[in-house]
C-alpha positions in Angstrom: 42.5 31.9 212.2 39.9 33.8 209.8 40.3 34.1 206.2 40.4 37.8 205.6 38.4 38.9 202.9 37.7 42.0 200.8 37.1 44.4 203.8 40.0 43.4 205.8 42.1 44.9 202.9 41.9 47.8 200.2 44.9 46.1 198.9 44.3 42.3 198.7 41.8 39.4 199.5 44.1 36.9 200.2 45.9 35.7 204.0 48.6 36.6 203.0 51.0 37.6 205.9 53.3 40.0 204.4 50.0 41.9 203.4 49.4 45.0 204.7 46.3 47.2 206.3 46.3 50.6 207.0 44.7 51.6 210.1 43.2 55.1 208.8 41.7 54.2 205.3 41.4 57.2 203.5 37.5 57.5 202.7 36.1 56.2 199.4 36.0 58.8 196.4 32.7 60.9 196.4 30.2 58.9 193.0 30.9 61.3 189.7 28.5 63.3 188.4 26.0 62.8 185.5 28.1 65.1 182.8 31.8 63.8 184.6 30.1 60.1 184.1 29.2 61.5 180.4 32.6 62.4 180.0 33.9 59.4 181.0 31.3 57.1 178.6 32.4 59.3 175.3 36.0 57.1 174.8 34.0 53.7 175.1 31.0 55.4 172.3 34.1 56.3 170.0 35.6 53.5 170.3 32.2 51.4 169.6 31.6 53.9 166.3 35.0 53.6 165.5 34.2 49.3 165.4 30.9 49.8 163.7 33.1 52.0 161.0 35.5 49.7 160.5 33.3 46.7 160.1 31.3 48.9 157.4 34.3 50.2 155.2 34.5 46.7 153.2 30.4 47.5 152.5 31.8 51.1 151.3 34.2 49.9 149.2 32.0 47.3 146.9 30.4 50.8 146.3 33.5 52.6 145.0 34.1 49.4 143.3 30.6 49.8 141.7 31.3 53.9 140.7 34.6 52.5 139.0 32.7 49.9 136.9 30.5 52.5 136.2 33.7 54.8 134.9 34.4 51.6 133.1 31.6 50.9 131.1 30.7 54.8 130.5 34.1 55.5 128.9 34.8 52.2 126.9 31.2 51.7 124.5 33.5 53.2 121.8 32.3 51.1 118.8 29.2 53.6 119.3 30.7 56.4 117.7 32.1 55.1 114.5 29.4 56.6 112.6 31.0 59.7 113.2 34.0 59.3 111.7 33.1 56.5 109.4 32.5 59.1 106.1 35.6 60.2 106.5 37.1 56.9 106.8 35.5 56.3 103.9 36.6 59.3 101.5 40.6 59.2 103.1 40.5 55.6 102.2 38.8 55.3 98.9 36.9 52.6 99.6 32.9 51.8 98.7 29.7 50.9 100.9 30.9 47.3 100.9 34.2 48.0 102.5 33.4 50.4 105.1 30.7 47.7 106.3 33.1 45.3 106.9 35.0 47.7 109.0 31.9 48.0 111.3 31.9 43.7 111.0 35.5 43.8 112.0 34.6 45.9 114.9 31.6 44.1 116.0 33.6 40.7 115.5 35.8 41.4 118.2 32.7 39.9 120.2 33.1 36.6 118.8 36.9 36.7 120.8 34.7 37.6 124.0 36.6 34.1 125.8 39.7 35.0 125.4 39.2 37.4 128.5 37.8 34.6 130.8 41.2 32.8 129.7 43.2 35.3 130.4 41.6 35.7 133.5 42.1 32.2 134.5 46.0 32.8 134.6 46.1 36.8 134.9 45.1 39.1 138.2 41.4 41.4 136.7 43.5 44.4 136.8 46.2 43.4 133.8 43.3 42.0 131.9 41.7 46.0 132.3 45.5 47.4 131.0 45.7 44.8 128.1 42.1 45.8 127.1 43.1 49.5 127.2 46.4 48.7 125.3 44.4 47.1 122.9 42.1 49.9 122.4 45.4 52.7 122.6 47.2 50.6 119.8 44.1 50.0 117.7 42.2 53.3 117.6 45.7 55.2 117.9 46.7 53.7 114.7 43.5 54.4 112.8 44.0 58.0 114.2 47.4 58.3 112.0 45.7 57.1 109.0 43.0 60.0 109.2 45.5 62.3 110.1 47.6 61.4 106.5 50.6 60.1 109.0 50.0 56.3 108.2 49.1 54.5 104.8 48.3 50.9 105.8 46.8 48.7 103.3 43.3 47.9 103.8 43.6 44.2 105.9 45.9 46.4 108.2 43.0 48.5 108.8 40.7 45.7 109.1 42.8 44.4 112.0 42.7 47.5 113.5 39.1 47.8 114.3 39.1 44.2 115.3 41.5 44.8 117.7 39.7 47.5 118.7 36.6 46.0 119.1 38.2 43.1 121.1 39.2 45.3 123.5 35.6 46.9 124.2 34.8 42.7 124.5 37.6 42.8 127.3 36.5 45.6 129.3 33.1 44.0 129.8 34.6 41.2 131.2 36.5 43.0 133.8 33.2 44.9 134.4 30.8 41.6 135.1 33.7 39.9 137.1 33.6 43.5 139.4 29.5 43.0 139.6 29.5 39.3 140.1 32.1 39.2 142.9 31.2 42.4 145.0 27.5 42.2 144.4 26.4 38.3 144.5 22.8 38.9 146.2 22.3 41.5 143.8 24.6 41.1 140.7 21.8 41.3 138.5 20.4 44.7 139.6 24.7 45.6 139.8 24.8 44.4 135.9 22.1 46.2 134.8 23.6 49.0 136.4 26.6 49.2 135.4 25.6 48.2 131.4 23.3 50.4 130.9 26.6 53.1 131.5 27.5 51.7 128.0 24.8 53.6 126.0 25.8 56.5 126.7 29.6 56.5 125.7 28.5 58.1 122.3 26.9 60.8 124.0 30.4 61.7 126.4 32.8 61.4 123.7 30.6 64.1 121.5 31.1 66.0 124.4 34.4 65.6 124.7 35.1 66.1 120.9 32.8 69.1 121.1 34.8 70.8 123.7 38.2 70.1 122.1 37.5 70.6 118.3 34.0 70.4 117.5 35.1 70.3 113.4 37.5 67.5 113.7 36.3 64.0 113.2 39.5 62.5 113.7 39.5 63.7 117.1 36.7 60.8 117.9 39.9 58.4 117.5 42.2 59.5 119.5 39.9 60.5 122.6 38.5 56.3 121.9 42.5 55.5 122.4 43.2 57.3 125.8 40.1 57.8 127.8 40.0 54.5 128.2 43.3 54.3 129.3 43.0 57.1 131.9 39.7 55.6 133.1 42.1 52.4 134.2 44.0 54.5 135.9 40.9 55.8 138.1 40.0 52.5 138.9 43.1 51.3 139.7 43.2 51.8 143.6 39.0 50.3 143.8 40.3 47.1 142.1 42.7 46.9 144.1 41.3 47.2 147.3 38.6 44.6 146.7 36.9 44.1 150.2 36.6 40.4 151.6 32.6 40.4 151.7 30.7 38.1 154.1 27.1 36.5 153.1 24.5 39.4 154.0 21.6 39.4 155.6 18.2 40.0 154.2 17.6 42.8 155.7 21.4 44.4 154.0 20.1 42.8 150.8 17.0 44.7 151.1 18.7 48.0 151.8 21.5 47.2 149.0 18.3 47.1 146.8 17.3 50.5 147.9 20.7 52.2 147.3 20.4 50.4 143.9 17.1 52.1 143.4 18.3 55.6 143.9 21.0 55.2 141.6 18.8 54.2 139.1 16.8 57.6 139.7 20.7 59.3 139.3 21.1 57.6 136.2 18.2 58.3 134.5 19.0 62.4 136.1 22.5 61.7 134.0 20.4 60.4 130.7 18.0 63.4 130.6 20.8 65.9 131.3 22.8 64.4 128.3 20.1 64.0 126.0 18.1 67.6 126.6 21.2 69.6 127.1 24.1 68.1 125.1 21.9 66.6 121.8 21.7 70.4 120.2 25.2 72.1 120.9 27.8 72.4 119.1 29.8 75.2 120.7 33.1 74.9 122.1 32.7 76.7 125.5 28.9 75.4 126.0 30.4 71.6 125.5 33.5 72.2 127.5 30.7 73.7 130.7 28.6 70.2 129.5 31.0 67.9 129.7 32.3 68.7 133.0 28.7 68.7 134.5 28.5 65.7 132.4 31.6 64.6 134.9 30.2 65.1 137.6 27.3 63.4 137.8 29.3 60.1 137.3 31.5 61.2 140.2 28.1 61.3 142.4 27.7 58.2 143.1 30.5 58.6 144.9 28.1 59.7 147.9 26.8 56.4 148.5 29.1 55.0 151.1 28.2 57.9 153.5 24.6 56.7 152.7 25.4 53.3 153.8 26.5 54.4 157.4 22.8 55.8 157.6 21.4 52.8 158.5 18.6 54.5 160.7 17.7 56.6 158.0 17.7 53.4 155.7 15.2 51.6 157.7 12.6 54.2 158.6 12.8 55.1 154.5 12.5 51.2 153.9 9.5 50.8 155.9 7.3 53.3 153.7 8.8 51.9 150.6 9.3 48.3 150.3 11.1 46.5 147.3 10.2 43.1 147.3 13.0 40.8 146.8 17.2 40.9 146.4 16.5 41.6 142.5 17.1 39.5 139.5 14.5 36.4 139.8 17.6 34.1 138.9 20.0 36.3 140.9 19.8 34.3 144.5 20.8 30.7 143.8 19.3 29.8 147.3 15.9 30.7 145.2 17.1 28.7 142.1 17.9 25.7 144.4 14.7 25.9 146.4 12.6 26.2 142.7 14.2 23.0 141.2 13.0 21.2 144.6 9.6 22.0 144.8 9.2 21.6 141.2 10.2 17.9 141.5 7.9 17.5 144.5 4.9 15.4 144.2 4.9 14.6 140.5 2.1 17.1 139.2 4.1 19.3 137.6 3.0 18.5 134.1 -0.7 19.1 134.9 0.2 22.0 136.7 1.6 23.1 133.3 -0.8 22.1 131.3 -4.1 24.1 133.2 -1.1 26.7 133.0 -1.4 27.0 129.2 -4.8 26.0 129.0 -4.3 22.8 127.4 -6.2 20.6 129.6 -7.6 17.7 127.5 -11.8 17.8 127.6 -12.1 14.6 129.6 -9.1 14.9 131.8 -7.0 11.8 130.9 -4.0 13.2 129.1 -1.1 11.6 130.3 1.8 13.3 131.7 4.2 12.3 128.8 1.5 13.4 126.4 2.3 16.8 128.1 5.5 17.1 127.7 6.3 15.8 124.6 4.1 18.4 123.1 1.6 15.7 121.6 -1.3 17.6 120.9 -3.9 17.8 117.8 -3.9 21.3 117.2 -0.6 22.9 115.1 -0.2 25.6 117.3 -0.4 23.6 120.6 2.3 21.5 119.0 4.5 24.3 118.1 4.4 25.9 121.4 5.4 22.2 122.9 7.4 20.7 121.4 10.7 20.4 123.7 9.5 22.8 125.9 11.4 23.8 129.1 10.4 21.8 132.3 11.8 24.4 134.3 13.9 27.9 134.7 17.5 27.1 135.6 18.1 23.8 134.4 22.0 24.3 133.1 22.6 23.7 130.1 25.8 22.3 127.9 27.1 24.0 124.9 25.8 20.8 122.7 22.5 20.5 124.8 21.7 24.3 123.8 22.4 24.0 120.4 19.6 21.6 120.5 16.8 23.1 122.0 14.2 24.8 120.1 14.2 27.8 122.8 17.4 28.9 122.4 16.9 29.2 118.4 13.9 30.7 119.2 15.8 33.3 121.2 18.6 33.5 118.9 16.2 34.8 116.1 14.8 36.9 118.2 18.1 38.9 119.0 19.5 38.2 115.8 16.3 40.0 114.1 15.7 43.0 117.2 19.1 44.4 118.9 21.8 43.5 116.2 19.5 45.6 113.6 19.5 48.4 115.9 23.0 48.2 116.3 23.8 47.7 112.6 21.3 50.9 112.1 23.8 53.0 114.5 27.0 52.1 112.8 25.5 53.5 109.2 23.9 55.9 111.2 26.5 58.5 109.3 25.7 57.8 105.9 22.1 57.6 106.8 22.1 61.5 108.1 24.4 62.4 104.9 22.0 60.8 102.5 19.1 62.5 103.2 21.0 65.7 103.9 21.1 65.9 107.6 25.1 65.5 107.5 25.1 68.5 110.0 23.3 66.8 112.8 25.1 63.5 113.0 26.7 64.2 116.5 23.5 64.9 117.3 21.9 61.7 116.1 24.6 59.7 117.8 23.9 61.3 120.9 19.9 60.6 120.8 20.7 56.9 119.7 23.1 56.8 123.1 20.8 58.5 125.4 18.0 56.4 124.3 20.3 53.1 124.3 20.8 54.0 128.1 17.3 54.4 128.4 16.2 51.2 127.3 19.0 49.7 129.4 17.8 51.2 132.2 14.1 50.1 132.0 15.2 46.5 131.5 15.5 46.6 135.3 12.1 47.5 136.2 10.4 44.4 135.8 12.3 43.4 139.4 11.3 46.6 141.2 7.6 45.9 140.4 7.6 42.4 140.4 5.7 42.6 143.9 2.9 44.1 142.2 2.7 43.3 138.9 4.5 39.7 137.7 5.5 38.9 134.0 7.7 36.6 132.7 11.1 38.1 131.3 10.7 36.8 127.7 7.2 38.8 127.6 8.9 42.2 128.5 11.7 41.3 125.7 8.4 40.6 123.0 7.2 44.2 124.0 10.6 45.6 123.9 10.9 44.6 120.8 7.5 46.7 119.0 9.6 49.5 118.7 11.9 48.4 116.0 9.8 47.4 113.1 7.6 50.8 113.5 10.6 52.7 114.1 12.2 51.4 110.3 8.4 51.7 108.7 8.0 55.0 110.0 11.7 55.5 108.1 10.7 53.8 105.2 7.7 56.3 104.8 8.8 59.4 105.1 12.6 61.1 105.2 12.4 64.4 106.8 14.5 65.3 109.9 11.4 64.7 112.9 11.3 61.4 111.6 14.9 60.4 111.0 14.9 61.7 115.0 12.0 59.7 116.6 13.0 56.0 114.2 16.4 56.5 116.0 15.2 57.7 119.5 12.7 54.3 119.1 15.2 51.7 118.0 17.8 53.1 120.0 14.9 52.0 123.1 14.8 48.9 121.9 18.1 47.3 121.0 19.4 48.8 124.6 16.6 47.1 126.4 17.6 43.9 124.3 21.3 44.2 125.2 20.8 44.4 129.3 18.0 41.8 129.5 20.1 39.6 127.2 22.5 38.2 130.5 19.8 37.4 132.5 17.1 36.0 130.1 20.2 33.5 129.0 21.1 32.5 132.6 17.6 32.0 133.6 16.7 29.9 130.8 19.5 28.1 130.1 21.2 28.2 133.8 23.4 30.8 135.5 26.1 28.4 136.2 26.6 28.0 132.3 25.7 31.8 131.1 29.4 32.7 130.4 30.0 29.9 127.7 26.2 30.5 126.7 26.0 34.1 126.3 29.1 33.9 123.9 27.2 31.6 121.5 24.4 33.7 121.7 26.1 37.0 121.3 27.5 35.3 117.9 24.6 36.9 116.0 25.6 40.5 116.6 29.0 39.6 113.8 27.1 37.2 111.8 24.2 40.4 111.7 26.4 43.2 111.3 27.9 41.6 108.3 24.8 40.4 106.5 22.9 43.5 107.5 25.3 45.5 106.9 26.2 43.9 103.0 22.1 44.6 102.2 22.7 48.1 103.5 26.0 48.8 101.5 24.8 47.0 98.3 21.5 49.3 98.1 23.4 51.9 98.7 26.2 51.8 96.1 23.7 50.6 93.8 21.2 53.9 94.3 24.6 55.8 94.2 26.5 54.4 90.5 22.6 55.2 89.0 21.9 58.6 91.0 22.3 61.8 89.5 22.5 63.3 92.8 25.6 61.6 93.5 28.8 63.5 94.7 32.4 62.1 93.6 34.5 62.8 97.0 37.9 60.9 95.7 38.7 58.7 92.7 35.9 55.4 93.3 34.3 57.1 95.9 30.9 58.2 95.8 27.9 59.1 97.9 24.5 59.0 97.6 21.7 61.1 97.9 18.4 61.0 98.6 15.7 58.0 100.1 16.1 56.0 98.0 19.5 55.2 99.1 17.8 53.3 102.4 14.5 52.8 101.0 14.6 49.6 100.6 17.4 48.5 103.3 14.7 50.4 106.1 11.9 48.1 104.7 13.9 44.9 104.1 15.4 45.4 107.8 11.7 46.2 109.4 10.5 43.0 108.0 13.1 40.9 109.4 12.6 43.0 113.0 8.7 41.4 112.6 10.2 37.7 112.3 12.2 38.8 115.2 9.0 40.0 117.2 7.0 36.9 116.1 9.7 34.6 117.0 10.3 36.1 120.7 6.3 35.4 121.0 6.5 32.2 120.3 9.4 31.8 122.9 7.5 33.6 125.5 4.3 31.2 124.9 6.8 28.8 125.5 8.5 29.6 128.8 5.4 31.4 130.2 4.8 28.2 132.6 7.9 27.8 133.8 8.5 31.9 134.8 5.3 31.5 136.8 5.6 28.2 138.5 9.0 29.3 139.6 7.2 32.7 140.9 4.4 30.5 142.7 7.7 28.7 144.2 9.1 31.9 145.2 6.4 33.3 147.0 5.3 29.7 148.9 8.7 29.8 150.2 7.8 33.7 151.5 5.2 32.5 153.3 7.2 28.9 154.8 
């Protein structure tokens, strides 16, 4: 008997006996037409988009993650404005010079608690380590809004405590923000970082706005806005944190277009610094602030447009191939990279004399020995200097006793101790400065240049990556050049008092130390090692207390000095007075312009350093391109 097969039965294929075959088959359905066939294709394309969407909304979400950091770090820089309330702190209080500094040091000491956050994070989800940090901040700067409204009288160490806490909590909320970057971002935390910190420079700038539109005349106000806008900003990035996406390893190419989107919200943010500094710096008006502010509002809600930019992926690539960015970001920001560095620098034994026709050190008749090299034995002083216990290569990590050893990092330490903590010293006095040569009037205004300027220089600590194809130089070199400003800035101060000049010192040093204060994270993990930079960022961040209170004691002790022998000095409450005049900074702008040149000098000297090892890790780089 024959098999049947498929034409024996519409029905089935198998011999079945119980099957059964019709002996009129109806005939077989005419083929569909091109739109029915189009029709019929249109569930299996919605479906597909609908898979593509999904697969895409964990990439959306590390964005909204990235707006909320951005909330974050725009809405919690509140040790920025305490030279706006500070003279009235000071009057209510009674207190002298001396005192109010060591508010601002209590403040600024909160920094030195900056690892109690990564212990707390250890046993704590991030999101109750961002409500404790805003508790801390609603408790503290609540407070201190009683005592200028006459509803509290503390005693002094209260009051001390107060700003500490407060300043922890600022300390805290950075934290939260890095975790945020480091996790959602890791082929392109630094560029994330940069980011997201540069945000921070322009808190003074938003809550002048904010003050402005409630009650421009009330200094008080500053308080109580620094205890709940905070808190309301935790609120709004609540649901982000939360919904963390589970991110897989990108691709280069997705790296490469993450850079792009990270370029274009650059060019936002510097849109959001020019509309705060040219629109917001010279009002004072009620309505006019309230208009500012929300337009202010809005352009931090922008970013919000991003994820819809990320399903462009078309668009993306025919943009990317007119304008390439070379590389994730960061140098130090893929470890692959790192890794690959350390290996070829160990390869083949000749690193030292690659090092040494680096630095142009290379001995007349060629002998020198490799240990010769780098233990820095050389006849000439400044060859020894720039030697001695030099760095072998970028990335080598570090331990907290094996840093306080090396001659870099106090290089470095100098460097940051003598550049960014002056400039933030400089904008916590920033109010008795204005008063004391009679600009009292345009303090908000002040604070709001410094900020817009601190953002800035933030900003423009990232663009060494974007043109690194082009144009390569090693990180501490951009820090030495960021760094001019400062000491003309202060001798410019030093030499004349009047308003233009009082404006452009602060719009320069404002440059400076914000450059200093983004570059800072990466310059510390690149030469010291990015697995290490938490524990070794917190030593180095040590200077910005230790500054603030010594910088701040020669700025308090001129001044009170200059103010019990002025006869232009006002009595505002029984042992309080204030002085007027330039001779009440004179010397404290020249004392702290020749400290920012041993600063300068000292970041040189660490560049002449390190400058081998930035560009044999860059030769490394771009060999491994080419492999």
């Amino acid at each position: 008997m024959r098999p049947r097969n498929s034409k024996d039965s519409p029905i089935s294929s198998s011999s079945s006996p119980y099957s059964y075959t019709p002996k009129n088959p109806p005939p077989p359905p005419p083929p569909p037409s091109k739109k029915r066939r189009k029709q019929q294709q249109q569930p299996l394309f919605s479906l597909i988009k609908l898979t593509l969407s999904l697969s895409m909304a964990g990439q959306s979400r590390k964005w909204v993650i990235l707006v909320a950091t951005i909330w974050l770090q725009a809405f919690t820089g509140t040790n920025f404005d305490f030279s706006a309330y500070s003279s009235e702190m000071k009057a209510l209080l009674g207190i002298s010079q001396v005192q109010l500094n060591y508010l601002a040091v209590a403040s600024d000491l909160g920094k030195a608690f900056g690892w109690s956050s990564g212990l707390a994070l250890m046993y704590l989800p991030l999101w109750s380590v961002m409500f404790i940090a805003s508790f801390m901040g609603l408790f503290g700067y609540g407070l201190q809004w009683f005592v200028l409204r006459g509803l509290f009288s503390p005693p002094y160490f209260v009051v001390f405590f107060l700003c500490l806490l407060s300043g922890c909590s600022i300390c805290w909320f950075n934290t939260v923000c890095f975790v945020l970057c480091i996790k959602n971002f890791p082929a392109n935390r630094a560029l994330a970082l940069s980011l997201t910190v540069s945000f921070n420079g322009v808190s003074a700038a938003l809550y002048t706005l904010a003050a402005n539109s409630i009650n421009p005349s009330s200094n008080p106000l500053y308080l109580l806005l620094n205890a709940l806008i905070p808190l309301l900003t935790s609120f709004a990035a609540l649901i982000p944190i939360l919904r963390q996406p589970e991110l897989d390893p990108l691709p280069s190419v997705a790296v490469q277009r993450d850079s792009l989107i990270f370029f274009f919200l650059n060019f936002l943010a510097v849109c959001t610094g020019f509309y705060l500094l040219f629109l917001t710096s010279s009002t004072n008006d009620m309505i006019s602030s309230r208009f500012l502010f929300g337009g202010a509002t809005f352009l931090l809600f922008l970013p919000l447009c991003i994820p819809g930019i990320v399903y462009a992926r078309d668009w993306f690539k025919e943009v990317h191939s007119n304008f390439q960015i070379d590389g994730p970001g960061f140098i130090l920001v893929d470890h692959d990279d790192l890794e690959l560095h350390k290996e070829m620098s160990t390869r083949g034994g000749d690193y030292a004399l690659d090092a040494m026709s680096l630095l142009g050190n290379r001995n007349a008749n060629g002998d020198r020995s490799t240990k010769s090299i780098l233990n820095g034995k050389n006849d000439v002083c400044c060859g020894t200097v720039i030697k001695k216990d030099q760095l072998v290569m970028l990335g080598e990590e570090h331990s907290a006793s094996e840093l306080v050893c090396r001659v870099d990092f106090w290089l470095y330490y100098i460097a940051y101790f003598c550049g960014g903590t002056i400039g933030l010293v400089y904008s916590n006095n920033l109010g008795q400065i204005a008063q004391s040569l009679g600009q009292s009037s345009s303090t908000s205004s002040l604070i709001t240049l410094y900020s817009s300027f601190s953002f800035f220089g933030r900003l423009l600590s990232a663009t060494p990556d974007y043109i690194r194809a082009k144009f390569y130089f090693a990180r501490t070199g951009w820090l030495a050049i960021a760094l001019i400003p400062t000491p003309i800035a202060f001798f410019l101060l030093t030499g004349s008092g009047t308003a233009l000049t009082l404006q452009t010192g602060t719009a320069l040093i404002g440059l400076s130390s914000g450059f200093i204060f983004a570059a800072a994270v990466s310059i510390t993990s690149e030469l010291f090692g990015p697995s290490s930079v938490g524990v070794n960022h917190n030593i180095l961040i040590t200077n910005i207390p230790i500054g603030s209170l010594v910088y701040g004691l020669l700025a308090a002790v001129v001044y009170d000095s200059h103010a019990g022998n002025s006869t232009q000095k006002i009595s505002m409450v029984t042992d309080t007075v204030v002085c007027m005049g330039r001779h009440c900074y004179f010397w404290t702008f020249f004392w702290w312009g020749c400290l920012s040149v041993v600063g300068l000098f000292s970041c040189l000297l660490l560049f002449l350093r390190t400058k081998h090892a930035y560009d044999r890790f860059e030769r490394d780089r771009v060999s491994s391109q080419l492999e």
